[in-house]
N, C-alpha and C positions, 0 to 999 in steps of 0.2 A: 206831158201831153194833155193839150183841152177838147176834150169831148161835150157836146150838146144831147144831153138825153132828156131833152124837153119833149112831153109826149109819150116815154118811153114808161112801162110797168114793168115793176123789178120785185120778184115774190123772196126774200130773204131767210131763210131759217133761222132759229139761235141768231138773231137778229138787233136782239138788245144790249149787246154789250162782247166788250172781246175783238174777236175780228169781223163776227156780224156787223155789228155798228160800225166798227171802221168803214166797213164799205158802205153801209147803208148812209154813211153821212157825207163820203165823195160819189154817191149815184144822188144825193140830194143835191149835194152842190153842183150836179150840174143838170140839175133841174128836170129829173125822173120824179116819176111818184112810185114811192116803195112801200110795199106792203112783208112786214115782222111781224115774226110769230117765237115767244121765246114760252121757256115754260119757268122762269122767275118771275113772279109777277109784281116785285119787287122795281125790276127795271123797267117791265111795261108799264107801268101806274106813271115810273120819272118820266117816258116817251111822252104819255097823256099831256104831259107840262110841256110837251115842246112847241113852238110857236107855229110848226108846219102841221102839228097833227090833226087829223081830219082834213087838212088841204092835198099835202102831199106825201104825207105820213101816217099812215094807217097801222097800227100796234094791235095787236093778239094775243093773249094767252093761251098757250097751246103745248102737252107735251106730246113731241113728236114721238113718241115711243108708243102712242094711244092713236090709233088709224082712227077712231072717232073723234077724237079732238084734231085729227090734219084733216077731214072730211070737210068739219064744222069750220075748221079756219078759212077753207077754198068756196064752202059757201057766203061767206062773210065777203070776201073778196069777188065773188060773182054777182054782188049785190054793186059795185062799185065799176067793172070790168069783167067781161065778157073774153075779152083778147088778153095774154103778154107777150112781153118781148122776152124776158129772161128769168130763169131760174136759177139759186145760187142756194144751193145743200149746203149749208155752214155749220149745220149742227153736227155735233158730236160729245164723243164723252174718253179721258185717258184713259180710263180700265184700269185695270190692275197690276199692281206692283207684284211681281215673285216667280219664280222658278214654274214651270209650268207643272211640275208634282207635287204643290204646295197649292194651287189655283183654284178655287169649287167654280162648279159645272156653271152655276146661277150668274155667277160676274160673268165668265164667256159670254154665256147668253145675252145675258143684259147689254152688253159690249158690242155685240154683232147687232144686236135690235137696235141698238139709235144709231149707231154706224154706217150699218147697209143697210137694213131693212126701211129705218126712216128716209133714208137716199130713194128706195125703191117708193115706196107710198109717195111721196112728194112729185115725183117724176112722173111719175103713175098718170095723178090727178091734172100734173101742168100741162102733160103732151098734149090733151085736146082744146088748151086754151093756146097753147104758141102755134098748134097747126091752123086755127082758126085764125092769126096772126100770118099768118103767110110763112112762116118761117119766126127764127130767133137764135136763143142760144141760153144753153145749162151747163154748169161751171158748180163741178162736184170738188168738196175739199178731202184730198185725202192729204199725205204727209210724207217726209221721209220715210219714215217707218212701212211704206208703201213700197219704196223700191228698194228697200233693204232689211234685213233683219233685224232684229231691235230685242237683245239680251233681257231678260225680265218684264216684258212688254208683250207675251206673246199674242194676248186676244187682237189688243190694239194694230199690232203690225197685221197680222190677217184679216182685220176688217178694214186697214186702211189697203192691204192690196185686190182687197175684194173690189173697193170705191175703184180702182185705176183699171180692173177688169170691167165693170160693168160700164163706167164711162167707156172705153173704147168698142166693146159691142154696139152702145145705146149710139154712140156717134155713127155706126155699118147700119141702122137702124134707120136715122129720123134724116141723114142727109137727102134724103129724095125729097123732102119735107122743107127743106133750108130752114135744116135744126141742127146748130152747133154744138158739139158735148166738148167740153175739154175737162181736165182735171189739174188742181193745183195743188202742188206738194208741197208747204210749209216747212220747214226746218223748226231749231228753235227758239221760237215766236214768244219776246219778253210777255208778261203777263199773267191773272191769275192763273190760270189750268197750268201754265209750265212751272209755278212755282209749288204749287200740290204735285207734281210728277218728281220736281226737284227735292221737296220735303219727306215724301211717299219712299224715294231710292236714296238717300242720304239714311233715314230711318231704319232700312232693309239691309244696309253693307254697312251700318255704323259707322259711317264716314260725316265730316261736316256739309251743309249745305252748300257753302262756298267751296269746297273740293269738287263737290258733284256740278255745280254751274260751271266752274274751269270747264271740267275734263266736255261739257256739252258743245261750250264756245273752242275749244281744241279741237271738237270735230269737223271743223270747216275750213278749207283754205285761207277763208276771208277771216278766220278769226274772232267772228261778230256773232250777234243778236240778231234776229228776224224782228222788224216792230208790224204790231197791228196792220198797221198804214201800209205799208210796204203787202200785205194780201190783199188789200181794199183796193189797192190800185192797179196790183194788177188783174183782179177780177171786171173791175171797169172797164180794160182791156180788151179783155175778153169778151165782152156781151157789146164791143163796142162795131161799131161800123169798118174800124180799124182792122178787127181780126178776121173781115169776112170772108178767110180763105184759109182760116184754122180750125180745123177739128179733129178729134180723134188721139190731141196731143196731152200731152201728162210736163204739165210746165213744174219745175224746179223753181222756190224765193226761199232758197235757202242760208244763202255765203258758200256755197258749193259742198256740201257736207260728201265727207271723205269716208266716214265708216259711223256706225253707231252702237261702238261697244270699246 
């Protein structure tokens, strides 16, 4: 499906790479201006190289786990836009591998802080830029592990069901506003972060890495892989003109996953 988001601002998190960039490179193609904020600054230096940047591509470094550094990003971007149309929480982090009597207290933390908390601070700072916009829409990533339990996972799975709580309040929230929340649950999505989950729990059962990737793709009806592109686009979706009578939903791009243990 082609969408025209000419005109449209698109604030991105975890932006540079991953399924940030995937989206951030189908809201370019269809001609939004996006503004990323990642905390590699590795990937935002390559951004700098890109042909759109400073036209329709504005890069940040920023770690979202530092309310001062997401502060400092929103005024960056207030220098540029006053208004947006959409917000898209992408950041994140897999947490920790192991039994949860094995876990120290610091990785929970850490895990819930760029999880939810960075979810919280970014939304925080965009509502009074998308009410200023008349309306929009914010498209929080959480995951399977959000509507199911997830064996050795345990921070992760509770801050991604946190994401699917807090999107459905914020959507009872900002709808008088024509501010859309929805939420996207990812499966599992080929690339780095699943191949450190897959290397992390292969490690932990001393099993092979290629056993532990089976048994993930066995988790879904469909048999398959999630790719990048496949959340990039349906995030576009979402923030699109298309969905203006969806909120409040917690969308599944999984292969239909069936259990996660």
């Amino acid at each position: 499906m082609s969408y025209n988001f000419k005109n449209k601002k698109i604030i991105i998190s975890a932006g540079a790479s991953g399924i940030g960039w995937a989206t951030a490179k189908e809201c370019l193609e269809k001609g939004a201006k996006v503004f990323v904020c990642d905390v590699d600054k590795k990937s935002i230096n390559k951004l700098k190289k890109n042909p759109l940047n400073n036209k329709r591509l504005f890069s940040f470094h920023c770690d979202a786990s530092n309310e001062s550094d997401v502060i400092n990003f929103f005024k960056e971007i207030k220098k540029k836009t006053q208004k947006i149309d959409a917000l898209i929480n992408n950041v994140g982090v897999a947490g920790p591998t192991g039994t949860m009597d094995k876990l120290k207290t610091k990785d929970w933390e850490q895990t819930l802080k760029i999880n939810v908390i960075s979810h919280f601070i970014f939304s925080k700072l965009a509502i009074p830029m998308l009410k200023k916009n008349k309306g929009g829409s914010v498209v929080n990533l959480s995951s399977t592990a959000g509507i199911f339990g997830f064996p050795l996972r345990s921070p992760y799975s509770a801050s991604k069901w946190a994401v699917v709580g807090m999107t459905k309040t914020l959507a009872m929230e900002l709808g008088k506003f024509k501010i859309r929340v929805n939420a996207i649950c990812p499966g599992t999505v080929k690339g780095d972060r699943m191949g450190r989950v897959i290397r992390d729990k292969a490690k932990f059962l001393k099993i092979s890495k290629k056993a532990v990737e089976s048994e993930f793709v066995s988790m879904t009806s469909l048999n398959t892989w999630v790719y990048e592109k496949d959340i990039g686009k349906m995030c576009c979706y979402l923030i699109s003109d298309e969905s203006s009578r969806i909120s409040g939903q917690v969308v599944g791009v999984d292969g239909n996953t069936l259990r996660m243990h």
